[in-house]
C-alpha positions as CSV (number, residue, x, y, z in Angstrom):
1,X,59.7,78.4,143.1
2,X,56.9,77.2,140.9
3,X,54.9,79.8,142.0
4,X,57.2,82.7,141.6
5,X,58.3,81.7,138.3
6,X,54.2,81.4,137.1
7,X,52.8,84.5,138.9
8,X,56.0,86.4,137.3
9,X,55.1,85.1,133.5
10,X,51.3,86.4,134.7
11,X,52.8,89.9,135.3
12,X,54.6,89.7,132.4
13,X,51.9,88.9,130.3
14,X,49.8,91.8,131.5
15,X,52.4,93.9,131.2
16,X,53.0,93.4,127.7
17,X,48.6,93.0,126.7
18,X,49.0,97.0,129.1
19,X,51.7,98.0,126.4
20,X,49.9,97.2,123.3
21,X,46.6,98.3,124.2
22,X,48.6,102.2,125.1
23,X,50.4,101.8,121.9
24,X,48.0,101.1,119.3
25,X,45.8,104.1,119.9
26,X,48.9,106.2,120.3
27,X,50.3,105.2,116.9
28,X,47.0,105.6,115.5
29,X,47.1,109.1,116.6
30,X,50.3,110.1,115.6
31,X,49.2,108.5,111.9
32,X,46.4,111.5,112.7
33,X,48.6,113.9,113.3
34,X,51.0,113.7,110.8
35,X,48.2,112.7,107.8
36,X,46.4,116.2,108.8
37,X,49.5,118.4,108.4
38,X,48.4,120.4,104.8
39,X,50.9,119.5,101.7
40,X,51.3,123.4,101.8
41,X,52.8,123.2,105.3
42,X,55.0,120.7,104.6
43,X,56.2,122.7,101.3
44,X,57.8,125.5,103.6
45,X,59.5,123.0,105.9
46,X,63.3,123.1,104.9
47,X,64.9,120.8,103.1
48,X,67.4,119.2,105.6
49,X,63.9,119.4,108.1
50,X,62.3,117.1,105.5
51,X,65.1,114.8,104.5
52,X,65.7,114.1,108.3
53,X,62.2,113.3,109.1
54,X,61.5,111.7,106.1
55,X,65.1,109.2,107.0
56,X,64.1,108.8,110.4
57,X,60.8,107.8,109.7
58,X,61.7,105.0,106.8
59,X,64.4,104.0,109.4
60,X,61.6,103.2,112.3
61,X,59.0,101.8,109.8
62,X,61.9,99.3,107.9
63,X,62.0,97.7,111.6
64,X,58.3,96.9,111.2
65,X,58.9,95.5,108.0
66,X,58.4,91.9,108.0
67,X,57.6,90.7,104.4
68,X,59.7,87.8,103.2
């Protein structure tokens, strides 16, 4: 039983190292992405378009947020 339980914290260890290596770079180019996107483009987005994305977006980061 040992054994399963140690070889299954292994996996589980890769698994998660797998995870963050993928998401780092992805993140990195979505930060890309989204930085290269000219003000003027943004300016013609509609309003609602920006209020949502902008909501959405402080709603993700504020999970990040780990500041006493």
């Amino acid at each position: 039983m040992d054994d399963i339980i140690a070889e299954f914290s292994q996996r589980q260890d890769e698994a998660t190292e797998t995870y963050w290596r993928r998401l780092i770079p992805a993140l990195d180019s979505m930060t890309r992405i989204m930085a290269s996107i000219p003000d003027e483009v943004i300016a013609v987005f509609p309003d609602a378009a920006c209020e949502t994305l902008c909501e959405r977006l402080m709603t993700q980061a504020s999970r990040y947020d780990r500041a006493p």
